[in-house]
mmCIF file of the C-alpha atoms, coordinates in Angstrom:
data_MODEL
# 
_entry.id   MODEL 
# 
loop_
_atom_site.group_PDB 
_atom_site.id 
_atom_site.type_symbol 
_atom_site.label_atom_id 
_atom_site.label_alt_id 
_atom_site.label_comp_id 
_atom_site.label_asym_id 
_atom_site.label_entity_id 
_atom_site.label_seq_id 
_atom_site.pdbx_PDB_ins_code 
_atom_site.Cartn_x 
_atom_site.Cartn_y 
_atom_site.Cartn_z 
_atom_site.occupancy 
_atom_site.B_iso_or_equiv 
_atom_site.pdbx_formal_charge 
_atom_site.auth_seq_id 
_atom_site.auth_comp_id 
_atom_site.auth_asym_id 
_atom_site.auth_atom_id 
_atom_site.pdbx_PDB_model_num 
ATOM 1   C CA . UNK A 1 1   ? 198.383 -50.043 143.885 1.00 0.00 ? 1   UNK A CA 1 
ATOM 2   C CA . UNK A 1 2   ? 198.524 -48.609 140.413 1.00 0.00 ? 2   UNK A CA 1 
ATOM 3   C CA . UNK A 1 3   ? 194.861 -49.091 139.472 1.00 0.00 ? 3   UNK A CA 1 
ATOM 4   C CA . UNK A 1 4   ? 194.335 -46.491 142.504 1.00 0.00 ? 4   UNK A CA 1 
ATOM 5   C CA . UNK A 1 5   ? 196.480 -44.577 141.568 1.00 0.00 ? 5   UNK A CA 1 
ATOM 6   C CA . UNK A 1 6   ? 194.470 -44.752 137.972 1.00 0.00 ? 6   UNK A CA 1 
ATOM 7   C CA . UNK A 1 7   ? 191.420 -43.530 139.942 1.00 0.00 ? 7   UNK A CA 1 
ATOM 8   C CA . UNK A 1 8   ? 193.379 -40.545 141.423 1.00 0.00 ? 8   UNK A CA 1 
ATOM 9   C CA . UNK A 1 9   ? 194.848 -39.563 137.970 1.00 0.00 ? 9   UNK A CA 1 
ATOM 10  C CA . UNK A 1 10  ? 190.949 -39.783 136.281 1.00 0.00 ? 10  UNK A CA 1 
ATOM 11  C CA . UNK A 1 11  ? 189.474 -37.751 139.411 1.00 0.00 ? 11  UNK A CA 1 
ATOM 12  C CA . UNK A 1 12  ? 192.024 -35.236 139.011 1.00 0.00 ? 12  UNK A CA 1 
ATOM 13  C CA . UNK A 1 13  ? 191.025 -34.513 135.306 1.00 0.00 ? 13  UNK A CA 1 
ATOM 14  C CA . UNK A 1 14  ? 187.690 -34.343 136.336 1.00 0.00 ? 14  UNK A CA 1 
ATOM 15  C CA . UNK A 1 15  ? 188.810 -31.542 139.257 1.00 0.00 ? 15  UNK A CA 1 
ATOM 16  C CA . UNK A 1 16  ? 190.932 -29.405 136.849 1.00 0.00 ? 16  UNK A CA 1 
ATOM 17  C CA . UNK A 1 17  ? 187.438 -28.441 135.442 1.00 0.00 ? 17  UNK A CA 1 
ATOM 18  C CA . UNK A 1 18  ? 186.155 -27.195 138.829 1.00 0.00 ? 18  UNK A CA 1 
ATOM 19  C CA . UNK A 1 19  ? 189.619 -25.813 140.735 1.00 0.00 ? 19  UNK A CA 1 
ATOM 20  C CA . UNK A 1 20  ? 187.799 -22.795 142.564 1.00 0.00 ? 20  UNK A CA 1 
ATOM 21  C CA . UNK A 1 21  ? 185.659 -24.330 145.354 1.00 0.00 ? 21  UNK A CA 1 
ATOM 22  C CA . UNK A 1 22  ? 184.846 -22.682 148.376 1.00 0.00 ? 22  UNK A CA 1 
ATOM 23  C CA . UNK A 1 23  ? 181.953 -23.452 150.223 1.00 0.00 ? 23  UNK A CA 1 
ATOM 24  C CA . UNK A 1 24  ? 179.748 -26.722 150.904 1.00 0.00 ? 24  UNK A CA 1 
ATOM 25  C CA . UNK A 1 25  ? 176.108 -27.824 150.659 1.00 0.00 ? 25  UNK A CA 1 
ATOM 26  C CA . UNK A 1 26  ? 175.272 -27.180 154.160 1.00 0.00 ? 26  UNK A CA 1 
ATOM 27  C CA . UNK A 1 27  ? 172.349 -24.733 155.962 1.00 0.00 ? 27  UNK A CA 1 
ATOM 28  C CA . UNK A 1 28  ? 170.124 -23.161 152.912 1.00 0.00 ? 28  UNK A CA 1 
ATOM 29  C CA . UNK A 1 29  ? 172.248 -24.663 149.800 1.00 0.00 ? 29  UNK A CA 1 
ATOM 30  C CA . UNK A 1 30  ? 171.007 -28.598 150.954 1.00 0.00 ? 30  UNK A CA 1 
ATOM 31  C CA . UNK A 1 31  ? 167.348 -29.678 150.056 1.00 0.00 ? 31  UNK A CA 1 
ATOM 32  C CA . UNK A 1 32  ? 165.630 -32.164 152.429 1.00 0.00 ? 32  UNK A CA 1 
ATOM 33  C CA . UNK A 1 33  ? 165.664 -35.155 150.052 1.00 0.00 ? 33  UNK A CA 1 
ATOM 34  C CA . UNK A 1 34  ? 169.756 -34.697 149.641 1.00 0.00 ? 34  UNK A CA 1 
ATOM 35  C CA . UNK A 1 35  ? 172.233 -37.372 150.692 1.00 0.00 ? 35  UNK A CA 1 
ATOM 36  C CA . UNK A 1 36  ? 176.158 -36.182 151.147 1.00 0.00 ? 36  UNK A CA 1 
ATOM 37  C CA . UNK A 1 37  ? 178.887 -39.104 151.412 1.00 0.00 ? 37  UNK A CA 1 
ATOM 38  C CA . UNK A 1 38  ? 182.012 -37.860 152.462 1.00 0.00 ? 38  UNK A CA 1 
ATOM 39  C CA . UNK A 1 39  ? 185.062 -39.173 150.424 1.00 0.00 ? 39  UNK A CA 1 
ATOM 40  C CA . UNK A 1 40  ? 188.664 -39.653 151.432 1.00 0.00 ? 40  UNK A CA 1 
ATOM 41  C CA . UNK A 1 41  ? 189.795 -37.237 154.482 1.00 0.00 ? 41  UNK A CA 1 
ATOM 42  C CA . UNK A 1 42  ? 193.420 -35.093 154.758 1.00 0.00 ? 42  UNK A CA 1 
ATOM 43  C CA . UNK A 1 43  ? 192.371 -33.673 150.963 1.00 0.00 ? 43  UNK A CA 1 
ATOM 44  C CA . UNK A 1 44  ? 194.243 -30.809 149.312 1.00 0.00 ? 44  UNK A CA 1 
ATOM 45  C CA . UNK A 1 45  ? 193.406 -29.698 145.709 1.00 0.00 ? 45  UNK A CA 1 
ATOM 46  C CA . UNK A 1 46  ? 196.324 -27.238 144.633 1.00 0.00 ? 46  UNK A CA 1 
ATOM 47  C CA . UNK A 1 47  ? 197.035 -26.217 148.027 1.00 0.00 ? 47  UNK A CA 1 
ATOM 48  C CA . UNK A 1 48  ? 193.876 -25.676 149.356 1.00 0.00 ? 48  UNK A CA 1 
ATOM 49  C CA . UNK A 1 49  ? 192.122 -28.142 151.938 1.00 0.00 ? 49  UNK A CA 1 
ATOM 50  C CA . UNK A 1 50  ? 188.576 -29.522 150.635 1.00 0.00 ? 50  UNK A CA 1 
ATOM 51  C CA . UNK A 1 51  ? 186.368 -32.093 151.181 1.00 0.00 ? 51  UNK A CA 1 
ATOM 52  C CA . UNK A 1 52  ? 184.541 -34.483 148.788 1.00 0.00 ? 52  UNK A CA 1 
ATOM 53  C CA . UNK A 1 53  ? 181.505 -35.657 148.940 1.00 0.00 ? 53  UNK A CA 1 
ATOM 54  C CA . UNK A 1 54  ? 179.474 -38.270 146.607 1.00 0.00 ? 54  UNK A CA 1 
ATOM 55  C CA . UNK A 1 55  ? 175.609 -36.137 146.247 1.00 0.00 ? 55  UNK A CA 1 
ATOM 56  C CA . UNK A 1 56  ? 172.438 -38.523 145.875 1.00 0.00 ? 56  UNK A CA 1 
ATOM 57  C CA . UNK A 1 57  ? 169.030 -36.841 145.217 1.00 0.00 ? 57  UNK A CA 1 
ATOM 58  C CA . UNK A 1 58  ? 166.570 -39.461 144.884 1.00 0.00 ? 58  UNK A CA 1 
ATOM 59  C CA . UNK A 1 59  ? 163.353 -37.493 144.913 1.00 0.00 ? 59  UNK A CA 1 
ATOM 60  C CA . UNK A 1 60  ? 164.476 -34.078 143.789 1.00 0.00 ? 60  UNK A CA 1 
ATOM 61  C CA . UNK A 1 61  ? 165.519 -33.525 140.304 1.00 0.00 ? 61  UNK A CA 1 
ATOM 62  C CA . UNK A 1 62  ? 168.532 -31.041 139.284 1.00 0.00 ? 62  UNK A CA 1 
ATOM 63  C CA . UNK A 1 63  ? 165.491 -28.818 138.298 1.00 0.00 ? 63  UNK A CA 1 
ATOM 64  C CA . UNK A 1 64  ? 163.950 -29.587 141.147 1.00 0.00 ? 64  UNK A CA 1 
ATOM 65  C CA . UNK A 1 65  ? 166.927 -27.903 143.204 1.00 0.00 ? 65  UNK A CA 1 
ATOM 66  C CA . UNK A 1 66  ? 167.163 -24.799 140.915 1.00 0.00 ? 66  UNK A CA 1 
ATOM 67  C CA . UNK A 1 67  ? 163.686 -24.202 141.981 1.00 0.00 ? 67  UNK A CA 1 
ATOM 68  C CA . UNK A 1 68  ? 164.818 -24.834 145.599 1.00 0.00 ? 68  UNK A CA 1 
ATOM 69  C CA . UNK A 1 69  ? 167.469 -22.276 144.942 1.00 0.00 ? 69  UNK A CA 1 
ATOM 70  C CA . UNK A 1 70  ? 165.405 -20.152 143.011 1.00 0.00 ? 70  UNK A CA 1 
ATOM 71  C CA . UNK A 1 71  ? 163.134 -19.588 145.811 1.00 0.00 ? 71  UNK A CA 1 
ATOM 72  C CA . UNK A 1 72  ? 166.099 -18.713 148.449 1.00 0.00 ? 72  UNK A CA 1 
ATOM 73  C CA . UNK A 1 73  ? 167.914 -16.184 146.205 1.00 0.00 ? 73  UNK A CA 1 
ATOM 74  C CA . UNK A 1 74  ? 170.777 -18.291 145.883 1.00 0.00 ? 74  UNK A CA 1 
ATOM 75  C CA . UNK A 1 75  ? 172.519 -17.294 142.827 1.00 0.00 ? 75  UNK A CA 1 
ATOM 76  C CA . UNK A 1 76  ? 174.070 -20.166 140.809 1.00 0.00 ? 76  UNK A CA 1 
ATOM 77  C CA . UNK A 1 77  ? 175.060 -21.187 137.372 1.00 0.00 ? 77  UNK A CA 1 
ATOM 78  C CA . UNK A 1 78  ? 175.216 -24.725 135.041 1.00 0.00 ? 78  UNK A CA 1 
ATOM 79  C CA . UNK A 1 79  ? 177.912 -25.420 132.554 1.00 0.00 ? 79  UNK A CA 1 
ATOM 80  C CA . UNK A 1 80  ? 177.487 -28.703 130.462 1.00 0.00 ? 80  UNK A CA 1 
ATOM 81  C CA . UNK A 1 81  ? 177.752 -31.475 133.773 1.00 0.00 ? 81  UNK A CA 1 
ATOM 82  C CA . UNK A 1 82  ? 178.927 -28.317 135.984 1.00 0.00 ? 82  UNK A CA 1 
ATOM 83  C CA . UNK A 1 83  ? 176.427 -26.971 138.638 1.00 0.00 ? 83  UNK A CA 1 
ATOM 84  C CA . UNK A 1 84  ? 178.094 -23.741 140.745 1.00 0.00 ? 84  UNK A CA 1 
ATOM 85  C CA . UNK A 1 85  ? 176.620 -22.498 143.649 1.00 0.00 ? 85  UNK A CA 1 
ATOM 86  C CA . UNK A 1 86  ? 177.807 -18.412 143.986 1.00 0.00 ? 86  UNK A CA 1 
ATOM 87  C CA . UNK A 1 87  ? 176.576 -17.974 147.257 1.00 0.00 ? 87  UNK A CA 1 
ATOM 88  C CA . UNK A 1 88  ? 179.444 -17.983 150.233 1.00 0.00 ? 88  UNK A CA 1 
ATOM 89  C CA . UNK A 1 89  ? 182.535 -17.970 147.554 1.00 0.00 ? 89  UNK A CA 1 
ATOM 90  C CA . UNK A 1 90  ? 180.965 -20.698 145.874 1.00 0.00 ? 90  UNK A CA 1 
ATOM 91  C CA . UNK A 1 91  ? 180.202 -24.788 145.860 1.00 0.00 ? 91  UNK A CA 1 
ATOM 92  C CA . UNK A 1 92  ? 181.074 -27.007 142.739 1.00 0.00 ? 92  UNK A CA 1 
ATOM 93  C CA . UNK A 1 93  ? 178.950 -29.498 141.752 1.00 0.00 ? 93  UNK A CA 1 
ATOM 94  C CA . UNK A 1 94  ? 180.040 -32.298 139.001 1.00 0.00 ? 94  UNK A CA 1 
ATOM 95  C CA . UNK A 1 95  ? 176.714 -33.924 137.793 1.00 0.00 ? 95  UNK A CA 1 
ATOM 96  C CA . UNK A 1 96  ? 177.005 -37.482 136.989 1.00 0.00 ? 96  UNK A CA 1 
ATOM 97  C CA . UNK A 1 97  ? 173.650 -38.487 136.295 1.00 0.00 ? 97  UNK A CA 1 
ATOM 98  C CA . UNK A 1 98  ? 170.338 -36.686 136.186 1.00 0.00 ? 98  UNK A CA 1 
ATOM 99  C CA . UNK A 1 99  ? 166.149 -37.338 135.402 1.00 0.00 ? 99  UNK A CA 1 
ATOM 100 C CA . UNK A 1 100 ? 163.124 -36.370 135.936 1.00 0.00 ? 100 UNK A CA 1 
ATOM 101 C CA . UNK A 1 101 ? 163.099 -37.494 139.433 1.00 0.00 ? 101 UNK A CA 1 
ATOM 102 C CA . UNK A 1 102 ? 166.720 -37.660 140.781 1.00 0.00 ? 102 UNK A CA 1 
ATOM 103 C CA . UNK A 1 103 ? 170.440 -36.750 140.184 1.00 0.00 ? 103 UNK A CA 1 
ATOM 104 C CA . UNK A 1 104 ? 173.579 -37.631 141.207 1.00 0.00 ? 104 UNK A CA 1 
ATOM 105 C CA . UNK A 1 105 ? 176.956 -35.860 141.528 1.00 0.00 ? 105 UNK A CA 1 
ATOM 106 C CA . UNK A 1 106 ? 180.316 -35.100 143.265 1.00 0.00 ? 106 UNK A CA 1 
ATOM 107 C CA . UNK A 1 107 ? 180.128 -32.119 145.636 1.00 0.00 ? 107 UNK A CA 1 
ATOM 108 C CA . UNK A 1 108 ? 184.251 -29.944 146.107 1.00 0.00 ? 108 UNK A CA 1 
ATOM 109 C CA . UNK A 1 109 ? 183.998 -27.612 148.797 1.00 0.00 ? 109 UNK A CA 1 
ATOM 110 C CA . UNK A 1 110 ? 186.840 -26.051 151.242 1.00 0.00 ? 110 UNK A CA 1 
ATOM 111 C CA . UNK A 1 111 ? 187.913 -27.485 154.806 1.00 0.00 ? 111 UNK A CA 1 
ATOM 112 C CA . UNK A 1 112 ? 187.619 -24.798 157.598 1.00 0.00 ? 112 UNK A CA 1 
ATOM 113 C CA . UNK A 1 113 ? 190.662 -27.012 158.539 1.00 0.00 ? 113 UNK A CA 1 
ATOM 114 C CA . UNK A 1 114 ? 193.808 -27.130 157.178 1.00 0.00 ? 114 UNK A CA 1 
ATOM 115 C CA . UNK A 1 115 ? 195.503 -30.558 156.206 1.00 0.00 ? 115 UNK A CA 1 
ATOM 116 C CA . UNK A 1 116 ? 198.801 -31.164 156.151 1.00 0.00 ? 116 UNK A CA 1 
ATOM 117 C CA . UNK A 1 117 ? 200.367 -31.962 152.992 1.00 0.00 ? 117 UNK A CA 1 
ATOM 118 C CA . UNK A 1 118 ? 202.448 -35.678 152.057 1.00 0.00 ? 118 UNK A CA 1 
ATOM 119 C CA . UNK A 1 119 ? 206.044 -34.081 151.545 1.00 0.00 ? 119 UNK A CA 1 
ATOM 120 C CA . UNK A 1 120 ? 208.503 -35.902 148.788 1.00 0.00 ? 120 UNK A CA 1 
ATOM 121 C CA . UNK A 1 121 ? 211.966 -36.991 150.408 1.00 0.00 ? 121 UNK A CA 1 
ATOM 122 C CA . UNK A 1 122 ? 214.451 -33.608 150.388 1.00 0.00 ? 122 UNK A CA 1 
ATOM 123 C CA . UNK A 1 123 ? 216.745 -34.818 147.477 1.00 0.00 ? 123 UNK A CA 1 
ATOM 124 C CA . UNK A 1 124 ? 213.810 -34.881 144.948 1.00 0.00 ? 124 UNK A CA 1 
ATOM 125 C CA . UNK A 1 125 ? 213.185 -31.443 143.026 1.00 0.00 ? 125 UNK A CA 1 
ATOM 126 C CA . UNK A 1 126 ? 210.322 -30.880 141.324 1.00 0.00 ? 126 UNK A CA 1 
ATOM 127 C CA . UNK A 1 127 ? 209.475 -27.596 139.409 1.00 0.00 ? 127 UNK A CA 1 
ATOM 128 C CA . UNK A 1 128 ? 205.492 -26.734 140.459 1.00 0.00 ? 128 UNK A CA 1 
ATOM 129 C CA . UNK A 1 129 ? 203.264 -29.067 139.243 1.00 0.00 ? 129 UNK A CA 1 
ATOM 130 C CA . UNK A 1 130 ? 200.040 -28.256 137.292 1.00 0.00 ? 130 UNK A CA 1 
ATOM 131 C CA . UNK A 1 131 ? 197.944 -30.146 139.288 1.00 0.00 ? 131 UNK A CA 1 
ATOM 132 C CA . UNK A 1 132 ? 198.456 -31.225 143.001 1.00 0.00 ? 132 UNK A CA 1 
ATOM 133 C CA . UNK A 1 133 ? 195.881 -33.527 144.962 1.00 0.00 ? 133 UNK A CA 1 
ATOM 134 C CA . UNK A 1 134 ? 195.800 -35.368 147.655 1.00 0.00 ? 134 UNK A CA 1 
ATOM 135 C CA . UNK A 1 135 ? 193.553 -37.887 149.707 1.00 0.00 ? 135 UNK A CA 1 
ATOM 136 C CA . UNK A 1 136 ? 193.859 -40.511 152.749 1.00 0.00 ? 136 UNK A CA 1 
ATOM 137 C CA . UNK A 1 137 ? 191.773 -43.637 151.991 1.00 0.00 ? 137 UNK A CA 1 
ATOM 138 C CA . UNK A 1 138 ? 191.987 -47.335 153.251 1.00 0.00 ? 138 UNK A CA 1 
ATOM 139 C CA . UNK A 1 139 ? 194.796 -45.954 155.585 1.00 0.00 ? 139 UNK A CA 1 
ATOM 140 C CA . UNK A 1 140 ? 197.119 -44.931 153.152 1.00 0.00 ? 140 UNK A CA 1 
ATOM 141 C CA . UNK A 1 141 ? 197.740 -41.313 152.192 1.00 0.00 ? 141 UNK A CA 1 
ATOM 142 C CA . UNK A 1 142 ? 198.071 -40.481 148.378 1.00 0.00 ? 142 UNK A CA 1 
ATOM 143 C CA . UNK A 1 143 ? 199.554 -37.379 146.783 1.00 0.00 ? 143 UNK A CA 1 
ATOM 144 C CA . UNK A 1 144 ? 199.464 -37.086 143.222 1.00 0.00 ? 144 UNK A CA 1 
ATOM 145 C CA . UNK A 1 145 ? 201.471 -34.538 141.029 1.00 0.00 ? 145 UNK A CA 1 
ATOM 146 C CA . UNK A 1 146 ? 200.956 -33.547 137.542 1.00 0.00 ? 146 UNK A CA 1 
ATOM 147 C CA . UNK A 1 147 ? 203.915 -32.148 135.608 1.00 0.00 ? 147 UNK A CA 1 
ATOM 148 C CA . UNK A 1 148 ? 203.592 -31.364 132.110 1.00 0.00 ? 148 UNK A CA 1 
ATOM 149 C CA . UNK A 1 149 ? 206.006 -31.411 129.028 1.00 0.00 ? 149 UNK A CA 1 
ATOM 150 C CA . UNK A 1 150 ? 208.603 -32.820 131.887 1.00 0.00 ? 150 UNK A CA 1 
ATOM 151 C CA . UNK A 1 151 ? 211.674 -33.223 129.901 1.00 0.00 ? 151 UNK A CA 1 
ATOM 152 C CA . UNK A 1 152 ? 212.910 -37.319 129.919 1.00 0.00 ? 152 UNK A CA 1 
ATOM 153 C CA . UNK A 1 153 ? 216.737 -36.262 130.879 1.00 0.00 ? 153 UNK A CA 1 
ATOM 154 C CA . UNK A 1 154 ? 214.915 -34.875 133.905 1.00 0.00 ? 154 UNK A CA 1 
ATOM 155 C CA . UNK A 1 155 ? 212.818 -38.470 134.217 1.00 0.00 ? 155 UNK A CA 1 
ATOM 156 C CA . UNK A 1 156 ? 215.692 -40.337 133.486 1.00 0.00 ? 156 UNK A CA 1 
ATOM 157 C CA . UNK A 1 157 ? 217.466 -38.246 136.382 1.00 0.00 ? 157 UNK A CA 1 
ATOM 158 C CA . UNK A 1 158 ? 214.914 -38.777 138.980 1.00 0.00 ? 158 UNK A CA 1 
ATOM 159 C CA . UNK A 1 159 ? 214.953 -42.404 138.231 1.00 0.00 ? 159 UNK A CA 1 
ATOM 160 C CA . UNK A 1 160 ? 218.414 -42.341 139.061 1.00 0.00 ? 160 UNK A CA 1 
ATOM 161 C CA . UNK A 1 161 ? 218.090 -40.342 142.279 1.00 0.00 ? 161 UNK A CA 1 
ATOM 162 C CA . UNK A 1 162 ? 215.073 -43.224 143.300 1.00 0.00 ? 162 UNK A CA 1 
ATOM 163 C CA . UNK A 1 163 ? 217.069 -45.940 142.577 1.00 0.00 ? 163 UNK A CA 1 
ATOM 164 C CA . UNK A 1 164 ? 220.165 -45.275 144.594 1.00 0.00 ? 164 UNK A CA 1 
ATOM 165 C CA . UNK A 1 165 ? 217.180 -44.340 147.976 1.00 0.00 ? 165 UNK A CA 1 
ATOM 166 C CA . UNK A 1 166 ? 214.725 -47.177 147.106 1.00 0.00 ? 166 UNK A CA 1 
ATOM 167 C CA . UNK A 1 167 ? 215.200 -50.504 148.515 1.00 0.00 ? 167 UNK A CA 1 
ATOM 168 C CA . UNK A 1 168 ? 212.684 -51.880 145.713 1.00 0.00 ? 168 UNK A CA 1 
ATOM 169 C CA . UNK A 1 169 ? 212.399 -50.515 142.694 1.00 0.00 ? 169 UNK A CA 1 
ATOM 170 C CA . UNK A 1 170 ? 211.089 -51.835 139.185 1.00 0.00 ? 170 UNK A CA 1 
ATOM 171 C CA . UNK A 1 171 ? 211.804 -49.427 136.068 1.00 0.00 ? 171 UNK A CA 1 
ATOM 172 C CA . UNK A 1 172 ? 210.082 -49.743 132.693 1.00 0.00 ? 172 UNK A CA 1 
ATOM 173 C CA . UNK A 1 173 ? 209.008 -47.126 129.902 1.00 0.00 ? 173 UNK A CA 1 
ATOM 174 C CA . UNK A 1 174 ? 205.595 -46.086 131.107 1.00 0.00 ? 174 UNK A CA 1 
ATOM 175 C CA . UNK A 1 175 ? 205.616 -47.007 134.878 1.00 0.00 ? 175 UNK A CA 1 
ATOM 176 C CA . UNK A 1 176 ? 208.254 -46.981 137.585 1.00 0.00 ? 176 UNK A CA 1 
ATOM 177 C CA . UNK A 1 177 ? 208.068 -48.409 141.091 1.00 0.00 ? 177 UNK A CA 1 
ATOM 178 C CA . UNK A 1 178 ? 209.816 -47.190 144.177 1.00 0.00 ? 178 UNK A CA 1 
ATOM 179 C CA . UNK A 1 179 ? 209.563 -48.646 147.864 1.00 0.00 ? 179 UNK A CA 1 
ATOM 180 C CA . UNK A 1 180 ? 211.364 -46.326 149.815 1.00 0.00 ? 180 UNK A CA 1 
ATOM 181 C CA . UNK A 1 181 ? 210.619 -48.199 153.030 1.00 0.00 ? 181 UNK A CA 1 
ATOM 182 C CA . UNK A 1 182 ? 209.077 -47.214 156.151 1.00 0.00 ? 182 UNK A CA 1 
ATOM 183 C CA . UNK A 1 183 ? 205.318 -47.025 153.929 1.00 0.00 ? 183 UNK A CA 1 
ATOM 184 C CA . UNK A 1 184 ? 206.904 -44.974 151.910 1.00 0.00 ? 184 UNK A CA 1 
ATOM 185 C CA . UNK A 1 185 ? 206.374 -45.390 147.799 1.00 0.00 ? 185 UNK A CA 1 
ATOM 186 C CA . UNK A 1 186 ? 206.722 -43.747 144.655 1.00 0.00 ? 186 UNK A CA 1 
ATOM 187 C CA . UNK A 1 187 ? 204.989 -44.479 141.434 1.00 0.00 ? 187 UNK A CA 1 
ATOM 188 C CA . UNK A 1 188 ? 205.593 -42.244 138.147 1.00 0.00 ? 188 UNK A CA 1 
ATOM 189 C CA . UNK A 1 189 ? 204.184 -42.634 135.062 1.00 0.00 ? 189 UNK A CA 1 
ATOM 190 C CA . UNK A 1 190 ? 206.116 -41.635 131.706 1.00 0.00 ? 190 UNK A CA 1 
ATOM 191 C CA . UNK A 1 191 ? 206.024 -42.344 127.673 1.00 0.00 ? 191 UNK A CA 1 
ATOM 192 C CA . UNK A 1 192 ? 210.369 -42.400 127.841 1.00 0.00 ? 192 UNK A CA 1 
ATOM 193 C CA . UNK A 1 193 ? 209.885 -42.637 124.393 1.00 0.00 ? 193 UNK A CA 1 
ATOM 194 C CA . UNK A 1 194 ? 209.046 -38.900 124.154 1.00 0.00 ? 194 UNK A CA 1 
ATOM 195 C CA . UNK A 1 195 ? 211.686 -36.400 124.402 1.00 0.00 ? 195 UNK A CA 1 
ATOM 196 C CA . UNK A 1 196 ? 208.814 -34.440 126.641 1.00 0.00 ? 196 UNK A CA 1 
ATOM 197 C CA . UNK A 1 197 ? 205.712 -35.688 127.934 1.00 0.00 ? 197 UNK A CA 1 
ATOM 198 C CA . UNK A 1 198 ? 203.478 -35.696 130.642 1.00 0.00 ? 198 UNK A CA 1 
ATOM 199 C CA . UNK A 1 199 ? 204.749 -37.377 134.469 1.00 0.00 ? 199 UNK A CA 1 
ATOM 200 C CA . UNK A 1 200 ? 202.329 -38.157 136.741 1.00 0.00 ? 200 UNK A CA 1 
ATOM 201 C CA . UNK A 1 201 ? 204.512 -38.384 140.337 1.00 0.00 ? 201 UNK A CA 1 
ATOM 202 C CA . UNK A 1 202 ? 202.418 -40.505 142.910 1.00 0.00 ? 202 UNK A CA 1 
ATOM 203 C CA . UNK A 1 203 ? 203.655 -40.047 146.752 1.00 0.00 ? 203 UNK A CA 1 
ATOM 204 C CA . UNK A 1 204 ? 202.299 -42.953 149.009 1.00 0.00 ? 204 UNK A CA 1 
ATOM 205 C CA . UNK A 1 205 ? 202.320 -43.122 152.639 1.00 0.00 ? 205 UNK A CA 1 
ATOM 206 C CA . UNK A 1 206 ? 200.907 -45.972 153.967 1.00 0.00 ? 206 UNK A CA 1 
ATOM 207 C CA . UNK A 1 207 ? 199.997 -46.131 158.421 1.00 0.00 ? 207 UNK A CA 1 
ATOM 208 C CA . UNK A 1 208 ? 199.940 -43.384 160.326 1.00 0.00 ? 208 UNK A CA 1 
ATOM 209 C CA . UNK A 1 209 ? 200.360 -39.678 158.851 1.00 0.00 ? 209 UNK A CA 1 
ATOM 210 C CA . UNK A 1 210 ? 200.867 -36.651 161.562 1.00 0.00 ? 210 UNK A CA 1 
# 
């Protein structure tokens, strides 16, 4: 459960550098030779529903698809693995890999619909984190909040408030465990060795979400 949750935290960090997304490669923004995978469903990126998708472009290079947009007016920019689309509020492109014959990337774009978003149990407070995402895969929904310089009395006071709800918990410096039954879990990871550091609150829901 944790190493997914390690996948979450690293794909955040990698969507803090593209938060304003708005549009996706569909109509005039997708060249022929383009293949879209669709990742995860029920996503929200700071409040906002999106959609992922993995982007494979095995005979069109990245310069390739400039030219493509080039040639349709589409205005867009690159910044170091960053590809932005302007047209229609705009499409965010991270690019993973790229030659003279193909690239690869991750596509962020908005949902016309609007998810609903994994709510923490009422006793929990939480001041707003800096980063909020969320995803359903393999039939478990996960929301993942980043808080940072979260004080450790604070920590050391949600622990407490987890422990008395949980019915199994397992507590240590850096990562904390919390089955609040029904598919419910909590992970959190926090250095309790620092007076203020950086908690990463995970919010699991496994089965069906409504």
């Amino acid at each position: 459960m944790m190493k997914r949750n390690y996948f979450l935290l690293f794909f955040i960090l990698l969507l803090m550098q593209a938060s304003s997304v708005n549009a996706c490669l569909v109509n005039n923004f997708k060249e022929k030779h383009m293949h879209l995978i669709q990742i995860g469903k029920n996503t929200i990126l700071n409040g906002s529903s999106i959609q992922m998708y993995d982007l494979i472009s095995r005979s069109c290079s990245l310069e390739c698809y400039m030219n493509f947009l080039d040639k349709k007016n589409i205005r867009f920019s690159k910044q170091g693995s960053l590809f932005y689309i302007v047209e229609n509020g705009g499409t965010t492109i991270q690019i993973f890999s790229a030659n003279q014959q193909s690239f690869s990337g991750r596509v962020v774009c908005p949902s016309q619909t609007k998810y609903k978003l994994l709510q923490s149990p009422d006793y929990i407070k939480l001041p707003k984190a800096t980063t909020d995402f969320q995803s359903e895969d393999y039939g478990e929904v996960n929301r993942t909040m980043v808080f940072k310089r979260f004080k450790r009395m604070d920590y050391q006071n949600l622990i407490t408030q987890l422990q008395k709800k949980s019915k199994v918990s397992d507590v240590n410096d850096a990562f904390s465990y919390f089955d609040l039954g029904e598919g419910n879990e909590i992970n959190l990871i926090f250095d309790a060795r620092k007076s203020i550091s950086t908690l990463v609150f995970v919010n699991i829901k496994k089965g069906s979400f409504k």
